[in-house]
Phi, psi and omega in degrees: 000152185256141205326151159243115186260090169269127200286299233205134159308095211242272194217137198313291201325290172290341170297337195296306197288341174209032158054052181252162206257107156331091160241038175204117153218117184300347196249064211220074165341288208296310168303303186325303185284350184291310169334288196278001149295313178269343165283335186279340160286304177322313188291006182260305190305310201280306168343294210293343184264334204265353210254342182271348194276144185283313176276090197324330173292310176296345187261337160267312174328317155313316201277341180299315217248356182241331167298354195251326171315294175345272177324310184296319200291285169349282190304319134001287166296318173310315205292337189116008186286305177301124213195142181263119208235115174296351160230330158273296175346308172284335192280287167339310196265014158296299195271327169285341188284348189250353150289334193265346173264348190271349200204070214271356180268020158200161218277130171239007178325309210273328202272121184231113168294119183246162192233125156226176182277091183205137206277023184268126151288120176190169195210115169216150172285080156347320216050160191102038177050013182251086168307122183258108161257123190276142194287357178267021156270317173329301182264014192252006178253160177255033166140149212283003101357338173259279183335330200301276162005301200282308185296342204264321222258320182304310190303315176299318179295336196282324175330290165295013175060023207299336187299310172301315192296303169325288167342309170252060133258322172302304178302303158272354149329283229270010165252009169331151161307288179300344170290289196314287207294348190257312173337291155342291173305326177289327191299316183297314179331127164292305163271145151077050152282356159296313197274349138325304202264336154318277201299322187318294179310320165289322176323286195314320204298304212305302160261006150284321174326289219273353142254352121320325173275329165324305217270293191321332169308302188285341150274341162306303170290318154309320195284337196256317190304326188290322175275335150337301186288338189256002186215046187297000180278305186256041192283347196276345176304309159305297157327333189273297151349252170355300170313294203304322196314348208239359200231330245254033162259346173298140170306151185273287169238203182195185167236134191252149181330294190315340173314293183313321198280329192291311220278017188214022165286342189243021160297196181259343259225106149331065187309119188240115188313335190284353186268006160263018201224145193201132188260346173344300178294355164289326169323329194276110189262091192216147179274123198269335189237107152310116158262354170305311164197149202291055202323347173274329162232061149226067158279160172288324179237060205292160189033080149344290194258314171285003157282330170309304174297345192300285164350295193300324184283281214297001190227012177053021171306089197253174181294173208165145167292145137293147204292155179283169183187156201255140175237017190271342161282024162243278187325278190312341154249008146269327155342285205272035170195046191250002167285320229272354135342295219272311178273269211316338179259025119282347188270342159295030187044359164253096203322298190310336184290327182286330179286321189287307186299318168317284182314345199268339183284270184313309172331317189250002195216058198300294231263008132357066187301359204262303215272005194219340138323279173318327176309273148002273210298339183289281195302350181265338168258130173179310211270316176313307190301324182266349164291339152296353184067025204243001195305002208253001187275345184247344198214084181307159174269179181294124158213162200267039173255331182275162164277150188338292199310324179287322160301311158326279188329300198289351165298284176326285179320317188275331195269351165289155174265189160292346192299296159345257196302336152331288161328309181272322153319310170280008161265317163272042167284110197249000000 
C-alpha cells in the first residue's frame, strides 16, 4: 500500500483500517519536553537581557509582552502545534546544516527551525534564536531551493535581532514625551477626537510599516549573501522566492456546482442547486477602495516588486534562465503528503476548512478511502457542532474577502439540514 502521510492522531480505528505511517505526531511526549527544555532555558537568556534596559516603564512593558509570548509558545507546545514531520522536518534540517556550511564564518549555533501546525501560509522569526516554519508554506513552495531562500532570509532577521529591536522601539515610540503630550491634546480637543485620534494612530502605523520594511530590505539582503554562498549556481532562485511570496495565499483550486453534484450524486440527498446560493453578501456595506487605510502597505508581505528590484540593484541580479535543475523529488514529496493539509486543520478543529480541501480532493478521486473517511469525521462534527448552535466556532461565515468557491461551500454547508446530512453520513460512514 502506499505511504500514507497522515499528520495528526485522529483515531486508532483509522490507523487499523488503512495501516498508516505517523509522520507528524502531536502526542510525541519526548519532543515536548525536549521544546520546552529548551525554550525555558532561551527564555531565562531574553529575561536577563531584557533587565539590562535602563528605561524602567519600558523595561517592564517587554518583560509583560514576552511573559505572555512565554505562556503561548508553552501552551503551543503542549497542545501539539509543534511537530516533527520524518519529511520536511528533515528536508529543513538538510538545508540549514548546508548554509551553516556554506557559510562557516558565521554562528549559527543559537538559531533553532520549528515545524508548526497553523493553516497561515507562513515563515517567520520569533526572536529567541527561533524560526517558524507553518507546514502550508511547506507544501505551498516549489523546490527545496525556495526553503533554502526562505531560512536564509528568517536566520538573517533573527541575525540582525529585528524582533527585540522593533518591539522596544515600538515600546519607546509610544511611550515617547511626544506621543503622551499629542495624547494630552487630543483629550482637550473639544471636537473631532475620533478622527484626531485616527490619524495620530495611522501616523504610528505608518511609520512602523516604513521601518519594517527597512528591516525586511535588510534581511532580503543578509539573507541572499547567506543563500549566494550556499547556492552560487541558483542565485537567481532568491528573485524567484520572493515573487511567488506575493501570489502564494491565492486560492490553487475550487469547486464549481458541477463538483458538487458528482461528488454527493451517488448519496441518498435530493441535491438542490439552491444550496449554493446565498445572498449574505448583499448584506455587507464594506468599501472595496478604503480611503481611510492604505491596504497595500499593512500586507503580510509588503511591496514585493519593490523588494524585488532592490535585490536586483544592489546584487546586479540580472533576468536570465538558471541552471537546470529537477523538482520532481520535491514534487513527489508533496504528492505523497498531499492529505496533511486536510489532517491539521482538523486536528485544529477547523472542520470547514478541513471538508473544503477534502472535497477539493475528493471531486477527482470519489472513491478514496483516506478522503471519504474525512468526509464523514468533517461532517459528523460540522453537524454536531449546528445541532448545538455553535457552528459558527467550526465553520466561517460568508465574506468578500474569500473566494466565490468558498463562499459557495460555506453557502452549501449552512444550508443542509439534519435530515442532508444523515443521508450523507451514511453513506461515507466507515
Amino acid at each position: 500500500m502506499k505511504k500514507i502521510y497522515f499528520s495528526i492522531l485522529l483515531s486508532f480505528s483509522f490507523q487499523l483500517i488503512f495501516s498508516q505511517q505517523i509522520l507528524l505526531d502531536t502526542l510525541d511526549t519526548a519532543y515536548k519536553k525536549e521544546l520546552e527544555s529548551f525554550y525555558l532555558e532561551r527564555s531565562t537568556h531574553t529575561l536577563a537581557e531584557i533587565d539590562k534596559i535602563a528605561n524602567r516603564k519600558v523595561r517592564s512593558e517587554m518583560k509583560a509582552i514576552f511573559l505572555e509570548k512565554k505562556k503561548d509558545f508553552l501552551k503551543d507546545v503542549q497542545d501539539g502545534k509543534f511537530v516533527y514531520h520524518k519529511e520536511f522536518s528533515k528536508l529543513i534540517d538538510e538545508k540549514f546544516e548546508e548554509i551553516k556550511r556554506s557559510n562557516p564564518d558565521v554562528n549559527f549555533d543559537t538559531i533553532k527551525i520549528l515545524l508548526k501546525l497553523d493553516e497561515s501560509i507562513n515563515a517567520y522569526n520569533v526572536g529567541e534564536g527561533i524560526v517558524i516554519f507553518n507546514l502550508p508554506m511547506l507544501i505551498n513552495v516549489n523546490d527545496e531551493f525556495e526553503i533554502s531562500y526562505i531560512i536564509c532570509h528568517e536566520i538573517a532577521h533573527q541575525h540582525l535581532n529585528h524582533v527585540a529591536k522593533s518591539l522596544q522601539d515600538n515600546i519607546e515610540k509610544s511611550n515617547s514625551q511626544e506621543i503622551i503630550e499629542k495624547t494630552k491634546q487630543i483629550k482637550k480637543t473639544k471636537y473631532n477626537k475620533a478622527t484626531l485620534a485616527t490619524n495620530e494612530i495611522k501616523n504610528f502605523v505608518y511609520k512602523n510599516r516604513i521601518f519594517s520594511r527597512a528591516n525586511e530590505h535588510q534581511a532580503d539582503s543578509l539573507g541572499f549573501v547567506y543563500f549566494r554562498k550556499t547556492h552560487p549556481e541558483y542565485v537567481h532562485k532568491s528573485i524567484e522566492t520572493l515573487k511567488i511570496l506575493k501570489f502564494i495565499d491565492k486560492e490553487k483550486d475550487s469547486l464549481a456546482k458541477s463538483d458538487y453534484i458528482k461528488i454527493f450524486e451517488n448519496t441518498a440527498i435530493n441535491f438542490d442547486e439552491n444550496w449554493l446560493e446565498d445572498n449574505i453578501l448583499g448584506s455587507y456595506n464594506y468599501q472595496k477602495n478604503s480611503k481611510i487605510w492604505n491596504i497595500d502597505s499593512l500586507r503580510t508581505h509588503p511591496d514585493i516588486d519593490v523588494r524585488v528590484q532592490y535585490i536586483k540593484d544592489n546584487f546586479k541580479i540580472e533576468e536570465k534562465e538558471i541552471a537546470q535543475y529537477s523538482k520532481l523529488k520535491y514534487l513527489d514529496l508533496k504528492s505523497d503528503t498531499k492529505y496533511d493539509e486536510i489532517f491539521m486543520l482538523y486536528y485544529l478543529k477547523e472542520y470547514g476548512k478541513s471538508l473544503y480541501q477534502t472535497m477539493i480532493l475528493l471531486k477527482d478521486d470519489k472513491e478514496n478511502g483516506i478522503l471519504k473517511k474525512m468526509m464523514y469525521d468533517n461532517l459528523s462534527k460540522i453537524e454536531t457542532y449546528k445541532q448545538q448552535y455553535k457552528l459558527n466556532k467550526c465553520l466561517q461565515t460568508e465574506s468578500p474577502k474569500f473566494s466565490n468557491s468558498y463562499n459557495t461551500f460555506l453557502s452549501f454547508i449552512r444550508n443542509l439540514r439534519k435530515t442532508n446530512f444523515n443521508q450523507i453520513l451514511s453513506y461515507y460512514e466507515y
